[in-house]
N, C-alpha and C positions, 0 to 999 in steps of 0.2 A: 595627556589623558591617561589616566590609569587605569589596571587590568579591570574594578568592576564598573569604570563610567563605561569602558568599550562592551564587554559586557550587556550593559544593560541599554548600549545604543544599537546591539544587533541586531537581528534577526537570526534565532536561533533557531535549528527544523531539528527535530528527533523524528527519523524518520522510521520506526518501527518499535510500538510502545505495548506489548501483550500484556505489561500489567493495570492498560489503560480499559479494558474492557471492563474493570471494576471502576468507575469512575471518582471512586472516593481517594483514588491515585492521582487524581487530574491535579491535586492544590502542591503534590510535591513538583508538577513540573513547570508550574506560576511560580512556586519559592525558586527552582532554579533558573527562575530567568527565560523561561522556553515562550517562545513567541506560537509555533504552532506543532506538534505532537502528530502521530498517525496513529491512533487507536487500532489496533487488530481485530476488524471484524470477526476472523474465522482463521484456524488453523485448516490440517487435513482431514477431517473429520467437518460434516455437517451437508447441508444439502440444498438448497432454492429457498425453500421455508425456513429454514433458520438463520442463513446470509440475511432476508428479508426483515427478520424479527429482530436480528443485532444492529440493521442500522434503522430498522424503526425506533430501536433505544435510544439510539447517537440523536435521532430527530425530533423525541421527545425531550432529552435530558438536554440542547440546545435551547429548544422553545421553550424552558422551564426558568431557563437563567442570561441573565442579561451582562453574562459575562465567558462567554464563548461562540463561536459562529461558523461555519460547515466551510470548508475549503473547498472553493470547486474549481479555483484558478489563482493561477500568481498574486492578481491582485488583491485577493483576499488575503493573503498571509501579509499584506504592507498594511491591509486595513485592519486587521490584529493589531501588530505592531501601534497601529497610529492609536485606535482606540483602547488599549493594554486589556484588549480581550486574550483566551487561548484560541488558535486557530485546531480546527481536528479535521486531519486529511482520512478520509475513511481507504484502509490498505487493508486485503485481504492475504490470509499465507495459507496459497494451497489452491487449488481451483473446483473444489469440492462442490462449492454454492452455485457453482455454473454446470454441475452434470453435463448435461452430453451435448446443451443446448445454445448454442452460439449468441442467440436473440438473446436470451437473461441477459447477456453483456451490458446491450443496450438499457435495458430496467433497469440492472443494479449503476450504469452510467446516470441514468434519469435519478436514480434515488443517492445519487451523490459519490459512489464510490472511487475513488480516482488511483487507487492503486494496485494489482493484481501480480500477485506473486505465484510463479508458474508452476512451480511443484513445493510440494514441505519434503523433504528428504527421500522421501518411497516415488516410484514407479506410478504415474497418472495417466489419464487421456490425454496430457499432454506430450510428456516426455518424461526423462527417468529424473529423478532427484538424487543429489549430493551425497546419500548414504545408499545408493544400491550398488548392488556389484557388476550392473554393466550402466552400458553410459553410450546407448543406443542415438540420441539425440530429440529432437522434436518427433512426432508424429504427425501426420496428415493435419489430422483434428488440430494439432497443436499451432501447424503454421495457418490455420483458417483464424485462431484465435488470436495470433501475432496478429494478422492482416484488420480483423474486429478494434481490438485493441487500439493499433495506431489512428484506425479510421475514426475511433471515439477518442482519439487523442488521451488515451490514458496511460500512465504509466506501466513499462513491464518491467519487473521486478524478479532477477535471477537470485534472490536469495535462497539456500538452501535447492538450489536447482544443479545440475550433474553439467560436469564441463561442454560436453559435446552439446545436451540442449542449452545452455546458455551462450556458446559461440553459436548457434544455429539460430537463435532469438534474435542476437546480434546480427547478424547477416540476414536473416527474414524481415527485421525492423526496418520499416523506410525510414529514410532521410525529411524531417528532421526529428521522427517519432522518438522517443526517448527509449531508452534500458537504462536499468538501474540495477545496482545492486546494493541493498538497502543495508545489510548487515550480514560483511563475513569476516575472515580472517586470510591474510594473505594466502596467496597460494606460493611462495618462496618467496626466499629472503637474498 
């Protein structure tokens, strides 16, 4: 088999795609081969009402075309694959859209989101992110959101998140809930 039959017999995931929020980006990640993509709902900045409004996007621009279909589990990224749809796992970077309120979890879970990334680089309700200059860990708030999260079975996503809260994600996370970290660069070499 050569490099593009393998290629094009895989299952590829890009799992953190911010220039997917403009969807006219979606056809370069069909010409590369991508079986299913995670559109970035929301960076740090936005609030409940506009998390809401961006995957009502995602929920419209699906039902509009008979050639993509909402990720809400493994299975569905093989039923991508089978039918050469795009899969779009809806990932959030930043926890802005959930303000102070634990329950949104659940809604924005109900409305498809499956990926929540804990801080964007600044200091949150959660815990501190990857560019501040302390590195305090989770907050209260933060491990009630761990505890949400696993129980909705949704991914937590230490990208752009501060080491101490990302080992503390780690360690807060039960067994076998997941952490991820969607897109960094080593921390040494």
């Amino acid at each position: 088999m050569d490099a593009k039959q393998l290629h094009n017999s895989s299952i590829v995931i890009d799992v953190t795609c911010p220039l997917a929020k403009d969807p006219k980006y979606i056809e370069w990640w069909r010409e590369g081969g991508a079986t299913a993509i995670a559109p970035t709902v929301t960076g740090m900045a936005g609030n409940a009402r506009s998390g809401f409004a961006l995957i009502g996007g995602w929920h419209r621009y699906i039902r509009e075309r008979d050639d993509a279909l909402l990720v809400l589990s493994a299975a569905d990224i093989e039923r991508a694959k089978a039918e050469n749809k795009i899969g779009l796992i809806l990932h959030c970077q930043g926890t802005a859209i959930i303000e102070d309120e634990l329950d949104l979890l659940d809604a924005y879970h109900a409305a498809g989101l499956r990926v929540v990334q804990l801080c964007y680089n600044r200091k949150n309700l959660i815990g501190d992110g990857a560019g501040e200059c302390t590195d305090s860990g989770l907050s209260y708030f933060g491990l009630r959101v761990i505890e949400r999260l696993n129980a909705l079975n949704m991914l937590v996503d230490c990208a752009h998140t501060g080491y101490r809260t990302s080992m503390d994600a780690i360690e807060a996370s039960y067994a076998p809930a997941p952490v991820i970290i969607s897109h960094a660069n080593a921390y040494a070499v």
